[in-house]
N, CA, C and O of each residue as an XYZ file, in Angstrom:
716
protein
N      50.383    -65.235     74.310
C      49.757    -64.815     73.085
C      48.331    -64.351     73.325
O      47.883    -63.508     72.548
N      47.518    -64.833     74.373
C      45.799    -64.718     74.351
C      45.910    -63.254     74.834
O      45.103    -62.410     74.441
N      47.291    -62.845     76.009
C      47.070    -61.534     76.134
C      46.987    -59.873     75.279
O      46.619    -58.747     75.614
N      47.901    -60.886     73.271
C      47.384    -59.831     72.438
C      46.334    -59.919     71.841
O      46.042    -58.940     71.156
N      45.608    -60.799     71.851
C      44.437    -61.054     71.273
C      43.186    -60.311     72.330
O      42.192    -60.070     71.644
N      43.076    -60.073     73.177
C      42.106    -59.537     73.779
C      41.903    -58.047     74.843
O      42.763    -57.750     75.672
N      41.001    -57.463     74.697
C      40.815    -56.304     75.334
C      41.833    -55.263     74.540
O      42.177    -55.075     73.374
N      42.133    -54.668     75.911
C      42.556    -52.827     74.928
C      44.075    -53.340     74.498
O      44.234    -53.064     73.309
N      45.001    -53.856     74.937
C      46.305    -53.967     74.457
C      45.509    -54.959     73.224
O      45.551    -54.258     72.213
N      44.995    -55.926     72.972
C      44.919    -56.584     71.537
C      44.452    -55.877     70.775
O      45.087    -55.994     69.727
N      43.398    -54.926     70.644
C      42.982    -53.905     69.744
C      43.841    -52.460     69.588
O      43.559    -51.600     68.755
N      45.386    -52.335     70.949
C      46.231    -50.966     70.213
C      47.327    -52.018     69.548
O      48.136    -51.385     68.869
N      47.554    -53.277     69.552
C      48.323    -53.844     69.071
C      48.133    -53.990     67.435
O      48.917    -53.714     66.528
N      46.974    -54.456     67.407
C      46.206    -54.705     66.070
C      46.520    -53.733     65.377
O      47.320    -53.874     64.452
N      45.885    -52.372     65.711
C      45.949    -50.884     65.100
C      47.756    -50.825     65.096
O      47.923    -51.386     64.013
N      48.662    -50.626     65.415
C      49.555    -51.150     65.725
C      50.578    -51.433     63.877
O      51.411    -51.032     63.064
N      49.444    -52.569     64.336
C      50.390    -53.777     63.032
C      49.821    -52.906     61.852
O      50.523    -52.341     61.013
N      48.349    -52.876     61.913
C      47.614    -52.507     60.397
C      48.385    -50.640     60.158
O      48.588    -50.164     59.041
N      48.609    -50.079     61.151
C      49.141    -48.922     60.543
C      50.842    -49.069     59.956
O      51.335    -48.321     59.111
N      51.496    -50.120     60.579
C      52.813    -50.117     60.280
C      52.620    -50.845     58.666
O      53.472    -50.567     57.821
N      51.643    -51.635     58.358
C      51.450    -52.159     56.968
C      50.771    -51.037     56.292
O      51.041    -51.178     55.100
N      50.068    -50.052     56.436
C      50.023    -49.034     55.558
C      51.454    -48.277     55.362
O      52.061    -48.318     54.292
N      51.922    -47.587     56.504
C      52.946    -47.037     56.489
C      54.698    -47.506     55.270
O      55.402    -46.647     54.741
N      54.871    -48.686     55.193
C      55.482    -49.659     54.828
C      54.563    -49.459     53.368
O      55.407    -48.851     52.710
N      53.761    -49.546     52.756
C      53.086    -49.865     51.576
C      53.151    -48.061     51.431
O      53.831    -47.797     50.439
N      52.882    -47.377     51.801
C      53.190    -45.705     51.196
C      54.961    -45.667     51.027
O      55.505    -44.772     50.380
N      55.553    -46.508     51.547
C      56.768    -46.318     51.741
C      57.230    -46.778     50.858
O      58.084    -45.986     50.460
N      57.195    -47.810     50.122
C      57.712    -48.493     48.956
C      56.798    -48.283     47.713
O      57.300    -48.598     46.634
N      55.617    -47.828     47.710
C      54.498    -47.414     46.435
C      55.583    -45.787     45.918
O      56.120    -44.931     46.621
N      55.517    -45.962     44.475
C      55.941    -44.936     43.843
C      55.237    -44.153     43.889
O      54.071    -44.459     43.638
N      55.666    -42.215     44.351
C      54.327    -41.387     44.540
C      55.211    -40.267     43.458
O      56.424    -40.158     43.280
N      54.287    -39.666     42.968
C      54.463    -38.683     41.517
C      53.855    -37.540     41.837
O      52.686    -37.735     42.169
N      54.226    -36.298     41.871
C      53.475    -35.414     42.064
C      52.694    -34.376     40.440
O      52.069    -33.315     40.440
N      53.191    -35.471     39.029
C      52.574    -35.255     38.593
C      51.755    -35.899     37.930
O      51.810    -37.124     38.035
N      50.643    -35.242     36.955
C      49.304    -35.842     36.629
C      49.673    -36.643     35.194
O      50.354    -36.248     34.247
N      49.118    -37.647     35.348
C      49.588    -38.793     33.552
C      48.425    -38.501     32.701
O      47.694    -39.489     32.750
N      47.880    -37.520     31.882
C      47.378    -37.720     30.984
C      47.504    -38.787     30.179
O      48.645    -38.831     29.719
N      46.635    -39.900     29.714
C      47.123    -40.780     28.378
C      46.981    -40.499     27.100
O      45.811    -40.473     26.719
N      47.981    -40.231     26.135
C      47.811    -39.722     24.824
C      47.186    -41.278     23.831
O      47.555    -42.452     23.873
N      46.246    -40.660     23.108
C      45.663    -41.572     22.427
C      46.403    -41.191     20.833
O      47.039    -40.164     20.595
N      46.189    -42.049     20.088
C      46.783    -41.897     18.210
C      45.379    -41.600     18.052
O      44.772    -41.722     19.116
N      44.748    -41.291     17.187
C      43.578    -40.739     16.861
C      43.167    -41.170     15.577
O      42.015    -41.192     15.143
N      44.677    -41.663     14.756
C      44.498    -41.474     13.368
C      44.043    -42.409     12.841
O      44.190    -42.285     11.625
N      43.316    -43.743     13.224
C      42.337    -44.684     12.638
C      41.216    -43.854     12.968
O      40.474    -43.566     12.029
N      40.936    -43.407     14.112
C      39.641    -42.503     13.883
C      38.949    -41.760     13.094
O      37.763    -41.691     12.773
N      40.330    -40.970     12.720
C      40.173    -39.836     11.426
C      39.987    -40.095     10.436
O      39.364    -39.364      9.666
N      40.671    -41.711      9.993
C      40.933    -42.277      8.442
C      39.255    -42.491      8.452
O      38.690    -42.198      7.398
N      38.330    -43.035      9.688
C      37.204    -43.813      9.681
C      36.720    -43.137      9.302
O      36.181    -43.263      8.202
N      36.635    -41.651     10.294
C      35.945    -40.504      9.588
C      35.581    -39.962      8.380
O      34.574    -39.350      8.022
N      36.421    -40.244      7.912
C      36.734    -39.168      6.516
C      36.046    -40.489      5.612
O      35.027    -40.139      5.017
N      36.339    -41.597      5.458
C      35.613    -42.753      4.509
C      34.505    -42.966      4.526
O      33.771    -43.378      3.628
N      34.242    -42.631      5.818
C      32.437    -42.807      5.895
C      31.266    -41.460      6.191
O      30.044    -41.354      6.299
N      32.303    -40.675      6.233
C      31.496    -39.239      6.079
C      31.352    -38.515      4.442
O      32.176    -38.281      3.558
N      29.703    -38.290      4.587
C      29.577    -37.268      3.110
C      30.153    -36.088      3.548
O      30.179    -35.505      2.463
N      30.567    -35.413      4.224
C      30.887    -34.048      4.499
C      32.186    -33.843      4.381
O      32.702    -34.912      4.053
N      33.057    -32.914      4.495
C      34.290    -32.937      4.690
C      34.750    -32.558      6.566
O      34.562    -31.711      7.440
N      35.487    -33.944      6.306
C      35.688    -34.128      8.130
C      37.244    -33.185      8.350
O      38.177    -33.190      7.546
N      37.195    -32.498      9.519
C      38.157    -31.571      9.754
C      38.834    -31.934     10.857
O      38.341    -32.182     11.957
N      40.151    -31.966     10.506
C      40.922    -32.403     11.531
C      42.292    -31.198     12.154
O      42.578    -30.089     11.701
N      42.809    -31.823     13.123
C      43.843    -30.242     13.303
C      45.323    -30.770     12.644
O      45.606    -31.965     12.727
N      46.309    -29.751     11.944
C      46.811    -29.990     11.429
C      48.315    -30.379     11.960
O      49.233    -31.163     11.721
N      47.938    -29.267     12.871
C      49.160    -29.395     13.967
C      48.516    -28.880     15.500
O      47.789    -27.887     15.476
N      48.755    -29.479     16.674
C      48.443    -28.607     17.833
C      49.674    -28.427     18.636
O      50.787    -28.916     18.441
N      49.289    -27.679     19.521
C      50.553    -27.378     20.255
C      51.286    -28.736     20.600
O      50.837    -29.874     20.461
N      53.175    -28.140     21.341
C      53.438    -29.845     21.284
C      52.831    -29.944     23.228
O      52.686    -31.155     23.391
N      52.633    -29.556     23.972
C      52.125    -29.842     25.196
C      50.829    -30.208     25.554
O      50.393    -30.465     26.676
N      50.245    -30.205     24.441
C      48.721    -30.697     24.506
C      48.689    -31.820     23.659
O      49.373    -32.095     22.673
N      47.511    -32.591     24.381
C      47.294    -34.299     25.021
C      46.324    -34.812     23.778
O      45.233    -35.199     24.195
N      46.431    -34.869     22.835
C      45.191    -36.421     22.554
C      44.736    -37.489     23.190
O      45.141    -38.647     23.301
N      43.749    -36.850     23.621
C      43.168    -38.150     24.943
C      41.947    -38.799     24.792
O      41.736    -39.887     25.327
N      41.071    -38.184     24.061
C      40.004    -39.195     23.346
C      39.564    -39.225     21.893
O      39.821    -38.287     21.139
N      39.124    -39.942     21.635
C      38.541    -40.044     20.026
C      37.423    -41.011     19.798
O      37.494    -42.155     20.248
N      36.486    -40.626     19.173
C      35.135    -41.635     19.030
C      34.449    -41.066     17.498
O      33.991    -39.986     17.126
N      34.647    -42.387     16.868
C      33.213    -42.092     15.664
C      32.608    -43.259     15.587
O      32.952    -44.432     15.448
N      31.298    -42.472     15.751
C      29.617    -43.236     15.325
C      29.053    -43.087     14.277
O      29.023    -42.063     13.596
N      28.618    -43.982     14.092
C      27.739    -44.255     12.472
C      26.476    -44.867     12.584
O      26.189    -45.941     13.114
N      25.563    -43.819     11.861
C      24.035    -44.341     12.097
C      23.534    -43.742     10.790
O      23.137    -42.683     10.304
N      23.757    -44.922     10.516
C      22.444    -44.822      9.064
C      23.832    -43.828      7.817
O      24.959    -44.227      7.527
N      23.303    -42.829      7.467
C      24.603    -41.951      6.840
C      24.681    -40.464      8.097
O      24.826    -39.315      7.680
N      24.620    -40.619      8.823
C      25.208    -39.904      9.916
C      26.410    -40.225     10.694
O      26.740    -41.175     11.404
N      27.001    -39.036     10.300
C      28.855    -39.852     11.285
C      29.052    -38.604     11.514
O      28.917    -37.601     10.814
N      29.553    -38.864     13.100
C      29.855    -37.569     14.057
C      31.681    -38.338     14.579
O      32.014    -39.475     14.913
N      32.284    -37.338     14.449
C      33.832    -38.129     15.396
C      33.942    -36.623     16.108
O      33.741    -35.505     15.633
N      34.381    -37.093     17.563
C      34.397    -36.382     18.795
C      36.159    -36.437     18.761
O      36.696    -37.427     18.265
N      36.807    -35.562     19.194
C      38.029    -35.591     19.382
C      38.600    -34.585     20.400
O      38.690    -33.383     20.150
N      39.120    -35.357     21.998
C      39.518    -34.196     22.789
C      41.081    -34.184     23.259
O      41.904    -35.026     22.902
N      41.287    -33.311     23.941
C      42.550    -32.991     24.439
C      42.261    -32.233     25.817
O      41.407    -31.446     26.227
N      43.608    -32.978     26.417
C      43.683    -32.275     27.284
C      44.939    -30.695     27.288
O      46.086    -30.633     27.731
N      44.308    -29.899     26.781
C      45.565    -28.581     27.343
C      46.799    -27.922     27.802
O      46.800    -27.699     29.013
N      47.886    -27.538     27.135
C      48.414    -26.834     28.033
C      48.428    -26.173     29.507
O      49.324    -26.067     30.344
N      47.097    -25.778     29.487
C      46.815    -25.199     30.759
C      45.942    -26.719     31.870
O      45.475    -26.586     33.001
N      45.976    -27.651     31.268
C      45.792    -28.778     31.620
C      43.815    -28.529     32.107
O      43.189    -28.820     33.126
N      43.372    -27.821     30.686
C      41.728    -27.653     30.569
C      41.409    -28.662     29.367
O      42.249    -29.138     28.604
N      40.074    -28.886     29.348
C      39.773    -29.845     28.309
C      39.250    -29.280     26.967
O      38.186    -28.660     26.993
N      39.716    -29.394     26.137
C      39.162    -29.139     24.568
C      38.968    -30.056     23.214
O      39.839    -30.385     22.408
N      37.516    -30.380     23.204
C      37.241    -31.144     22.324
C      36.313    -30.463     20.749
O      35.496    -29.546     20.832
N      36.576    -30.956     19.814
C      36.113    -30.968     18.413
C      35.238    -32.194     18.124
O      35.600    -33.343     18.378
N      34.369    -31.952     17.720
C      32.888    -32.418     17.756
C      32.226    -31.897     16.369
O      32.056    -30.697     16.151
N      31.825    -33.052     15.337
C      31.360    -32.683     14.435
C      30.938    -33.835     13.700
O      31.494    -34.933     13.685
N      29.319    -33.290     12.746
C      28.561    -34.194     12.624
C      27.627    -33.824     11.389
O      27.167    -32.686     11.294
N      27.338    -34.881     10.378
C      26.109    -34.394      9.258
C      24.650    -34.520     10.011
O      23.681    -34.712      9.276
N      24.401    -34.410     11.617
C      23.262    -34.928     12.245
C      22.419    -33.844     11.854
O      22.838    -32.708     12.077
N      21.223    -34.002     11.272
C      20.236    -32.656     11.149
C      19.129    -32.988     11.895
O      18.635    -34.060     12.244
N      18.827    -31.730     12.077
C      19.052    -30.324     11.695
C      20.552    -30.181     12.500
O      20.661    -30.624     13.644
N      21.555    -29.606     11.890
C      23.102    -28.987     12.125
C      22.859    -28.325     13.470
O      23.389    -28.416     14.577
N      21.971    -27.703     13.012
C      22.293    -26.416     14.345
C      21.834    -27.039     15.662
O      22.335    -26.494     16.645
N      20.616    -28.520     16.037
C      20.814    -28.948     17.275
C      21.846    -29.674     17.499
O      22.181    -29.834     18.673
N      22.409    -30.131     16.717
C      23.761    -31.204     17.144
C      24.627    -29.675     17.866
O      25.146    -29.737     18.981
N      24.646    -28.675     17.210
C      25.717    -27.814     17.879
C      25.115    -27.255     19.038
O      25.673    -26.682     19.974
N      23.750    -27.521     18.839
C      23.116    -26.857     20.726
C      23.311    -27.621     21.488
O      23.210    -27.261     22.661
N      23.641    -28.873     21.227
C      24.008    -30.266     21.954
C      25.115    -30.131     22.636
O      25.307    -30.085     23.851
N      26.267    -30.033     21.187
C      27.684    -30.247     22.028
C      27.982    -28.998     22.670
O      28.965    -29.089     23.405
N      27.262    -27.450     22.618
C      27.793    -26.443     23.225
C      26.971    -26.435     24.675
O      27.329    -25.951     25.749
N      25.696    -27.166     24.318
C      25.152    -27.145     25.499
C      24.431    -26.013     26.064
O      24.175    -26.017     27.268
N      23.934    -24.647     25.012
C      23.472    -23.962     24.773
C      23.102    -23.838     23.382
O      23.479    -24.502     22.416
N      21.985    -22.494     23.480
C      21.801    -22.414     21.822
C      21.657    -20.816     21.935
O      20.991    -20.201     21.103
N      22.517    -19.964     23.340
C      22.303    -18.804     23.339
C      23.924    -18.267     22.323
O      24.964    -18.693     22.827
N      24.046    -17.658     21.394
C      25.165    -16.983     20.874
C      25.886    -15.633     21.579
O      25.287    -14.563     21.475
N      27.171    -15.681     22.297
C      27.142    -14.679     22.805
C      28.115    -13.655     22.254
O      28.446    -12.643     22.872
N      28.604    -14.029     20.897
C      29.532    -13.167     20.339
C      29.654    -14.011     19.145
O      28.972    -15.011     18.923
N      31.097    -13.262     17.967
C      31.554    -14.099     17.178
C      33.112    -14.075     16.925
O      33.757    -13.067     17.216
N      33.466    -14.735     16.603
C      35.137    -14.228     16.000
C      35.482    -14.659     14.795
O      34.973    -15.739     14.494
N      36.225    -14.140     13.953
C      36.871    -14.888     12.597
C      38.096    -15.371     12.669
O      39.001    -14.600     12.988
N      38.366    -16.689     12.398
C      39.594    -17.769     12.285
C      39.907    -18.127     11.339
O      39.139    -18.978     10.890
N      40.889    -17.852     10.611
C      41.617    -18.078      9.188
C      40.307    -17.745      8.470
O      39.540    -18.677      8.228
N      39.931    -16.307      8.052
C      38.724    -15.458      7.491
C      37.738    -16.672      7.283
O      37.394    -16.876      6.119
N      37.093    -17.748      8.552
C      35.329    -18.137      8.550
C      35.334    -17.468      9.854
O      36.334    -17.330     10.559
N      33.898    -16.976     10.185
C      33.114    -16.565     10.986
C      32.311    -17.870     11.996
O      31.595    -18.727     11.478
N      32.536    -17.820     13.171
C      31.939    -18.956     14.279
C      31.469    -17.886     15.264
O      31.893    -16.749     15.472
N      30.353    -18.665     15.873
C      29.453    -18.096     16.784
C      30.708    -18.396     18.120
O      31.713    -19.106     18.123
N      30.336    -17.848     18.766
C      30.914    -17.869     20.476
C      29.801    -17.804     21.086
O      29.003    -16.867     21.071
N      29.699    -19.145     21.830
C      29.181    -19.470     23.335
C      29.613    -19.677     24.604
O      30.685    -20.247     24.809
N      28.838    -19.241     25.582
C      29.359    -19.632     27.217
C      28.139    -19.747     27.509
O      27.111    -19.216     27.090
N      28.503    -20.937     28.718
C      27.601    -21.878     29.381
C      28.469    -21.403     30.619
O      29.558    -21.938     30.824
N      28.066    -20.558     31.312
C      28.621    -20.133     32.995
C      28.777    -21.222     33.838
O      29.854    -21.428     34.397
N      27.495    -22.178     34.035
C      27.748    -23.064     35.536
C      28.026    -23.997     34.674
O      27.073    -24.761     34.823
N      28.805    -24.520     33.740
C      29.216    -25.237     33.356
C      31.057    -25.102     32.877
O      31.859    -25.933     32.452
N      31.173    -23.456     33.244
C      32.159    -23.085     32.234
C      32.832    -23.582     31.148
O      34.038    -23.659     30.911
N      31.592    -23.998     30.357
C      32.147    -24.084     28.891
C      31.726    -23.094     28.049
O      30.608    -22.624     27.837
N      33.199    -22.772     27.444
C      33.409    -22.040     26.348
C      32.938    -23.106     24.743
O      33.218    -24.284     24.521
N      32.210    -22.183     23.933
C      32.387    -22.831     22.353
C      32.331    -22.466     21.350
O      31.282    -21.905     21.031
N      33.074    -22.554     20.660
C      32.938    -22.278     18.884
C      32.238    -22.967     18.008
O      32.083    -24.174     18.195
N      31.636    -22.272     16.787
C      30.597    -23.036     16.773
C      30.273    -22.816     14.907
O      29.862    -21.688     14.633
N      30.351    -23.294     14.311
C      29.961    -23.394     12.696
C      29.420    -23.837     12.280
O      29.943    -24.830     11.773
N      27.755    -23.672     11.978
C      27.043    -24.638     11.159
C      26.724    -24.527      9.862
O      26.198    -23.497      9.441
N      26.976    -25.481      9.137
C      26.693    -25.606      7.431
C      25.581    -25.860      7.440
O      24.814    -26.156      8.356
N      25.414    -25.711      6.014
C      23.839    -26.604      5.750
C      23.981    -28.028      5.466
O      23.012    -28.667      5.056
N      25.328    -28.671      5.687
C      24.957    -30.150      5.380
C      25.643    -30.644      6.957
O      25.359    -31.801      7.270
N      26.390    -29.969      7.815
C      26.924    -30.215      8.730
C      27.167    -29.206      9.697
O      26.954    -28.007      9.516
N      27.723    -29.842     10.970
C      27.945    -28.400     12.186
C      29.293    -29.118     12.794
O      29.340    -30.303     13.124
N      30.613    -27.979     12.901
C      31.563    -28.531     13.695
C      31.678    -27.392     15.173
O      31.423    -26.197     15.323
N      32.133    -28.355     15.986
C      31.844    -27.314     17.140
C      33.124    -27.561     18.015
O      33.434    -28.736     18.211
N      33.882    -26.583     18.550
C      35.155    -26.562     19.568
C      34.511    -26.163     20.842
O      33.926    -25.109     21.089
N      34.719    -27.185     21.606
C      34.447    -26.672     23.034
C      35.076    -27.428     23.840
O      35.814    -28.395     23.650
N      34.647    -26.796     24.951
C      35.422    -27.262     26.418
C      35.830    -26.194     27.552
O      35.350    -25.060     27.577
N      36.506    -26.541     28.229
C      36.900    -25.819     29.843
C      37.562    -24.857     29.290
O      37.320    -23.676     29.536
N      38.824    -25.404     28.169
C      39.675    -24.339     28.048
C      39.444    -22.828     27.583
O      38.376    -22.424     27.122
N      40.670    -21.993     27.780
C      39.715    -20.744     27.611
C      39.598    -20.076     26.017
O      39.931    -20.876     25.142
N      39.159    -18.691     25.523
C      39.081    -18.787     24.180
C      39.966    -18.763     23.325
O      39.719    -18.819     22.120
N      41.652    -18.640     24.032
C      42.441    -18.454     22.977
C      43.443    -20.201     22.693
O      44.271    -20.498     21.831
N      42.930    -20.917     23.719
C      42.766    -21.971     23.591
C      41.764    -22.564     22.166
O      42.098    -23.111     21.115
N      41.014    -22.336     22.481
C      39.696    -22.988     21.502
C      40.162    -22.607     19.952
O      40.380    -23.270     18.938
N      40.206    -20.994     20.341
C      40.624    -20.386     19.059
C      42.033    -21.115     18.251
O      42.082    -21.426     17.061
N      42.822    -21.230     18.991
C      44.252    -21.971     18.694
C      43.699    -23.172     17.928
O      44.111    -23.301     16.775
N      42.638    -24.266     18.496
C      42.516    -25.199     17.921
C      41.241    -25.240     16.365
O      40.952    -26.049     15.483
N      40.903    -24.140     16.687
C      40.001    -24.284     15.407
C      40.845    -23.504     14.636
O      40.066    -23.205     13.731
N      41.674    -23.077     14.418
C      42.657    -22.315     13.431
C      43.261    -23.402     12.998
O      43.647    -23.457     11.830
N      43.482    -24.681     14.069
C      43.809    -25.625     13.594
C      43.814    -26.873     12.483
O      44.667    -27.628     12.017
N      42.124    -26.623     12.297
C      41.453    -27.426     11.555
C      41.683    -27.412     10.028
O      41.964    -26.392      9.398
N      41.536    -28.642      9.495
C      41.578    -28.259      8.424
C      40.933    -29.585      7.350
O      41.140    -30.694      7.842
N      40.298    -29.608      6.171
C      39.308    -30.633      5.923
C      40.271    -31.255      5.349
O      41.248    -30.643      4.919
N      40.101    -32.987      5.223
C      40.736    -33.665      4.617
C      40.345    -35.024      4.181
O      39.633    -35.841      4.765
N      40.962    -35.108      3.019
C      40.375    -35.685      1.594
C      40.716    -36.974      1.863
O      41.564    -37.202      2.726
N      40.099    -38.002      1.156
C      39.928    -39.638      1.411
C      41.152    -39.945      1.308
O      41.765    -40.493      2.224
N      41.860    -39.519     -0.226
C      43.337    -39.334     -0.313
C      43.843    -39.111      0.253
O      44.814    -39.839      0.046
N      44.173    -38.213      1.466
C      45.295    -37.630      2.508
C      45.028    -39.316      3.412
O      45.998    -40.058      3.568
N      43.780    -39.675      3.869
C      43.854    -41.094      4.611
C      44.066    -41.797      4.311
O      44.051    -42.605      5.239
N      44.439    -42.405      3.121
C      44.766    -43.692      2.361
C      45.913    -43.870      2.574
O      46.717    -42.945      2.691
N      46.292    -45.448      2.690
C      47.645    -45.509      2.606
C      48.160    -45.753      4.174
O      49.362    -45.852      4.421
């Protein structure tokens, strides 16, 4: 035995054992070659939203069926309530909805676009939203600010993505959450 324990045969022996226990552990570990998005429910989020927001909180009505609900967050400060809501894509890019009574409107939307340069516009179910790009970031965003609020679509995905999901939106009443 002392002769595997020492010098060069105890250290190719060693290497040896420890690669046959990796080998053996890749061998029986389940391997997937695809990616698990986790879908989140969203809809206590939304109900939160909508009860504790003065504004009318907008949600999507339907999204595609291959795209992911994967996060959701609302904060409350003071009478300010922002709920963040993302997905992951069809094209497996990220697109989140972001919206908030934070004033002034228009920095919360320089916030979540991460610019405050406008580089176009488009109309979605006849409202008008600014279009932004952030290059070394490649984010794309849509962008609407009220005077009591700003909702903003952004993310990786590209614009007919974004566009898809803000066509999506749609405001909804304390009533539609109840219950």
């Amino acid at each position: 035995m002392g002769r595997f324990t020492q010098g060069f045969y105890g250290y190719a022996f060693a290497l040896f054992v420890c690669l046959a226990a990796v080998g053996l552990f890749l061998l029986v570990t389940p391997q997937s070659g695809e990616q698990h998005v986790p879908r989140i429910d969203y809809s206590i989020d939304q109900a939160n939203a909508v009860r504790a927001a003065s504004y009318p909180i907008e949600a999507p009505r339907q999204v595609p069926p291959n795209w992911v609900p994967n996060s959701s967050s609302v904060t409350q400060n003071g009478s300010t309530v922002t709920w963040r809501l993302g997905f992951a894509t069809g094209k497996q890019m990220h697109a989140l909805v972001a919206q908030s009574n934070e004033q002034p409107a228009a920095e919360f939307a320089n916030r979540m676009a991460n610019t405050d340069k406008v580089t176009g516009s488009r109309e979605i179910n006849g409202t008008a939203w600014q279009e932004r790009f952030r290059s070394d970031k490649n984010q794309r965003s849509l962008v609407q600010v009220q005077p009591t609020h700003a909702v903003v679509v952004t993310g990786s995905a590209d614009w007919q993505e974004l566009a898809d999901l803000a066509a999506s939106l749609a405001p909804q009443s304390h009533a539609a959450t109840a219950g």
